[in-house]
C-alpha positions in Angstrom: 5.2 76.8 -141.3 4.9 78.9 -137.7 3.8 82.4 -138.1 7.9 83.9 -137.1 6.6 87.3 -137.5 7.3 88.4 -134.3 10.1 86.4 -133.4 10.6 87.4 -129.8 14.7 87.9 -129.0 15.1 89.3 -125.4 13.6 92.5 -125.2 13.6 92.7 -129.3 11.1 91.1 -131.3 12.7 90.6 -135.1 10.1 89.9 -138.0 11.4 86.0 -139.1 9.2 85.4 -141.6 11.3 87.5 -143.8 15.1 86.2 -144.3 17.4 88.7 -141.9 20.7 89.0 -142.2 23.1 88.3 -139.5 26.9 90.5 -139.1 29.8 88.5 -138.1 31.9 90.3 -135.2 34.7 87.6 -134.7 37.2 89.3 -131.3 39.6 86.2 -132.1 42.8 86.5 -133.7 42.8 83.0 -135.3 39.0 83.0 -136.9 39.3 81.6 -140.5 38.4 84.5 -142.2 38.8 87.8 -140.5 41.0 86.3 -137.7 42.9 88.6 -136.0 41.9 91.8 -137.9 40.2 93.7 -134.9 43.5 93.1 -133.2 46.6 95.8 -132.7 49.3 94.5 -131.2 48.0 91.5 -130.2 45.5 93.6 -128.1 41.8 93.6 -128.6 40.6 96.9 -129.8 37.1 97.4 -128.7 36.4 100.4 -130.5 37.4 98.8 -133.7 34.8 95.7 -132.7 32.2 98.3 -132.2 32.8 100.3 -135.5 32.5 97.1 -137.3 29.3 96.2 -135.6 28.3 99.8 -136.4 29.0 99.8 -140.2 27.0 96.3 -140.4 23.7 97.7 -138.9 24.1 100.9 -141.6 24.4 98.0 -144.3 21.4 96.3 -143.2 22.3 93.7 -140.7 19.5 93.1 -137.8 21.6 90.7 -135.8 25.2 90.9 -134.9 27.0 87.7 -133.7 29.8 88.0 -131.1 32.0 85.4 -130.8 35.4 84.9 -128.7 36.5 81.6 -129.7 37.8 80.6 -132.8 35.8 76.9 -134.3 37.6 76.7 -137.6 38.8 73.2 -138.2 41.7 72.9 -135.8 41.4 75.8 -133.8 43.0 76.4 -130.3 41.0 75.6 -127.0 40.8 79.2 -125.8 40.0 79.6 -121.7 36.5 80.5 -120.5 38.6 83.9 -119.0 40.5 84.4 -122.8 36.8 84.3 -124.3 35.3 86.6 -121.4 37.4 88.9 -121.6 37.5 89.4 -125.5 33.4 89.1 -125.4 31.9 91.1 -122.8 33.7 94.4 -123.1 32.0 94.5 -127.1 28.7 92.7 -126.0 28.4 95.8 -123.4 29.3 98.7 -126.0 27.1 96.9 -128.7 24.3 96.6 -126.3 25.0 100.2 -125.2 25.3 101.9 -128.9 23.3 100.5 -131.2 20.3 99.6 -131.9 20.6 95.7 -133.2 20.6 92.1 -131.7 23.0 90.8 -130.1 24.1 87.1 -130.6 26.9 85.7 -128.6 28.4 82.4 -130.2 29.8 80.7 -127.3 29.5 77.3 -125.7 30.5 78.0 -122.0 27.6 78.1 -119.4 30.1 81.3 -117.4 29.5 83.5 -120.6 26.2 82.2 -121.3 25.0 84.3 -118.0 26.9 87.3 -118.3 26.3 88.0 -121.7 22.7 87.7 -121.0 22.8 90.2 -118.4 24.6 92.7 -120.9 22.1 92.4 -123.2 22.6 90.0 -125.3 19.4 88.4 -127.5 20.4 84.8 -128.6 22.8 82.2 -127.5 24.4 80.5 -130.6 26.3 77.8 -129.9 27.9 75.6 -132.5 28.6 72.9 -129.8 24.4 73.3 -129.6 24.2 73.3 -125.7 26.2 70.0 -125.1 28.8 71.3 -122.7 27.9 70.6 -118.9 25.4 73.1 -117.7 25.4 74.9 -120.7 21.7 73.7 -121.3 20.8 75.0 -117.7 22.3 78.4 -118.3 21.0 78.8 -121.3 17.4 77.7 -120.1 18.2 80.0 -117.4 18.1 83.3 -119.3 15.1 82.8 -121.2 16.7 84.0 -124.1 16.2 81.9 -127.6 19.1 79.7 -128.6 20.6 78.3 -131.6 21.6 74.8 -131.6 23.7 73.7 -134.8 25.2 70.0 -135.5 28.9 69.1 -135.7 30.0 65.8 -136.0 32.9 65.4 -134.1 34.5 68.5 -132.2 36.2 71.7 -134.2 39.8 69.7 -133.7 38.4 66.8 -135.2 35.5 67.6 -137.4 37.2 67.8 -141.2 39.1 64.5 -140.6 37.4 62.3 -143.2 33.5 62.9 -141.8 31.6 60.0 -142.9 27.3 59.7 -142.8 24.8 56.7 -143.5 22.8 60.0 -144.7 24.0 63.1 -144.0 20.3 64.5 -143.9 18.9 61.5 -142.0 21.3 62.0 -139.6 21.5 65.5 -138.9 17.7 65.3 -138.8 17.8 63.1 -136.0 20.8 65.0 -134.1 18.8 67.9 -134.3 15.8 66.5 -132.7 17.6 64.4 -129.8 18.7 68.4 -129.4 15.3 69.6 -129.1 14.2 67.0 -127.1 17.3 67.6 -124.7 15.9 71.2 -124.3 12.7 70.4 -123.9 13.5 68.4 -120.6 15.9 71.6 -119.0 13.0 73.9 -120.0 13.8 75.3 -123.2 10.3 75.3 -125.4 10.2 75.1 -128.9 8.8 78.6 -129.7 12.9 79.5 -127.9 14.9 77.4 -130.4 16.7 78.1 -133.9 18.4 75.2 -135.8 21.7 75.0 -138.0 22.2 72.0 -139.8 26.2 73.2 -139.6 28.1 74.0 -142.9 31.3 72.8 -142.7 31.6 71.3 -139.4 32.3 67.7 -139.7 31.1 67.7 -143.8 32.3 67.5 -147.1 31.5 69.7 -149.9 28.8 67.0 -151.1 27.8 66.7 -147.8 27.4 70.8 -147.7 25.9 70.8 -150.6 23.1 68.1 -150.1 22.2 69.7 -147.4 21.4 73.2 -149.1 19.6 71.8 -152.1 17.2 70.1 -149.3 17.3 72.8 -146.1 13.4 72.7 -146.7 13.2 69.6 -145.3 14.4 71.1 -141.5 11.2 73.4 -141.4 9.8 69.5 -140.1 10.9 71.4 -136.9 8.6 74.1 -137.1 11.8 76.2 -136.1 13.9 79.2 -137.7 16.6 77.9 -139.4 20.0 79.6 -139.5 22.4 79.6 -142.6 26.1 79.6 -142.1 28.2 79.5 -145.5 30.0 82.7 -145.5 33.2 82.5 -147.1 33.7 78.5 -146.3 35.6 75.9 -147.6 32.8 74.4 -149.8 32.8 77.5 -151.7 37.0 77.0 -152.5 36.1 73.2 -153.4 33.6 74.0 -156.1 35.5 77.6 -157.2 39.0 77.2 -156.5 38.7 80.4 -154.9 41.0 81.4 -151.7 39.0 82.9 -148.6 38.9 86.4 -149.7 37.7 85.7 -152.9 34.2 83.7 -151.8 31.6 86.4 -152.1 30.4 85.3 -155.3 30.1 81.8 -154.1 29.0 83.5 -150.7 25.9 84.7 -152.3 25.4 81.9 -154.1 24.8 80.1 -151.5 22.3 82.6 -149.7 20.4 82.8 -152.9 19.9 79.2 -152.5 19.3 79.3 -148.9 16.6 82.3 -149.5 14.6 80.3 -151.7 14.5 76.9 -149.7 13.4 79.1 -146.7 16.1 80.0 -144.4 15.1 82.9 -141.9 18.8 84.2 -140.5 22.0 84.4 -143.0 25.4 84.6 -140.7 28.1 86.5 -143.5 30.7 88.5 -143.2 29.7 90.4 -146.0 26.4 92.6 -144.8 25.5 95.0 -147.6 26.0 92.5 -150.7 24.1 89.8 -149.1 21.1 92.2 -148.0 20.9 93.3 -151.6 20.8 89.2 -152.5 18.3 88.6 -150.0 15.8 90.9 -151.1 16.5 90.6 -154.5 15.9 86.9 -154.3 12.5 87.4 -151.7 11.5 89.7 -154.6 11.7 87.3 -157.7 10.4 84.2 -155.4 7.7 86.6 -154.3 7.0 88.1 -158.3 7.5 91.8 -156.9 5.4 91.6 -153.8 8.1 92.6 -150.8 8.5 96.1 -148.7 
């Protein structure tokens, strides 16, 4: 595996090859989870945003994740102004306040640029860089990106998604990816790959591809876990969404020991405690 030691994120550098955890910050009001809960009166509140952010860093998160647009199964199209305006007014204060990376999970080219230029770290787009000129932008701010697979689009993604091999084929969707940045200038040593919980998969489809995330580090990239709170977790559990932690960490445990480098929750301070407890049993003691 790459030495990811010094994993270089804008001005930051983050130390990959140990698992880092990753806050959620969702400034939607229709998210799956925590939809609408930074929200008074149908207003944004910034400060609330922020405080969130804040708490997350104290709990041990070293990357906070931005996102304005809502990618749950079904979710509205929001408008590139809509996601501007509820994104770059926290990017800013986050930038300006604490000391964390910033990740901005959008797939619009406009706030691909502007975010950059507040300060944000990594582009993480779940749509991984296929809208037009989002590749250019993001090559364009020499930032490190994250590009995940979906099958099908967040609209469409849960209706009946079907694979030949769900690992065979989000093996290869992930490399036509990395080939596609390759060619607008994006190098490998600037790329993260999701292999996309929950978007356009079923829970066997999930959970295949957790019992074998190893076989992504083919890549020589970071790889980036996304199961927070998601549907798998209610298939297995019969749990509702605000009752997934257990299954949450379950899943990051899982993810920990088949080598993931950045875990996107909702819930900082119980996964940091899982992530180091697991990096200390796979490790017999040996961790800082």
């Amino acid at each position: 595996m790459n030495d990811f030691s010094a994993y270089r994120f804008g001005t930051r550098t983050l130390d990959l090859s140990r698992p880092q955890v990753m806050g959620i910050v969702n400034v939607t009001p229709d998210s799956f989870s925590d939809g609408g809960t930074l929200y008074e009166a149908r207003k944004l509140c910034v400060d609330q945003a922020v405080e969130r952010a804040r708490q997350m860093v104290l709990d041990g998160a070293t990357i906070i994740d931005v996102g304005g647009e809502s990618t749950r199964p079904g979710a509205a199209v929001v408008s590139l102004q809509e996601e501007l305006d509820r994104v770059l007014p926290v990017v800013e204060r986050i930038h300006a306040e604490l000391d964390v990376i910033i990740s901005v999970d959008t797939s619009a080219p406009e706030v691909i640029t502007q975010v950059a230029r507040l300060g944000a770290g990594l582009i993480n787009d779940v749509r991984a860089l296929g809208r037009e000129g989002a590749l250019e932008a993001a090559a364009a701010t020499n930032l490190p990106v994250c590009v995940m697979h979906m099958q099908g689009s967040p609209a469409t993604m849960q209706n009946a998604p079907q694979y030949d091999d769900v690992l065979d084929d989000v093996n290869y969707f992930l490399r036509q990816r990395i080939l596609a940045c390759n060619a607008a200038g994006i190098t490998n040593e600037r790329i993260i790959l999701d292999p996309g919980f929950g978007f356009g998969k079923t829970v066997e489809h999930n959970l295949r591809l957790l019992n074998n995330l190893r076989q992504l580090h083919q890549f020589g990239m970071p790889l980036l876990v996304g199961t927070s709170r998601k549907s798998m977790i209610d298939h297995v559990l019969y749990r509702s969404v605000d009752k997934r932690l257990a299954g949450s960490l379950a899943t990051v445990a899982i993810g920990v020991q088949q080598g993931g480098q950045i875990f996107r929750v909702h819930d900082v301070s119980e996964t940091v405690d899982v992530v180091r407890m697991t990096e200390a049993i796979l490790n017999e003691g040996r961790v800082e």
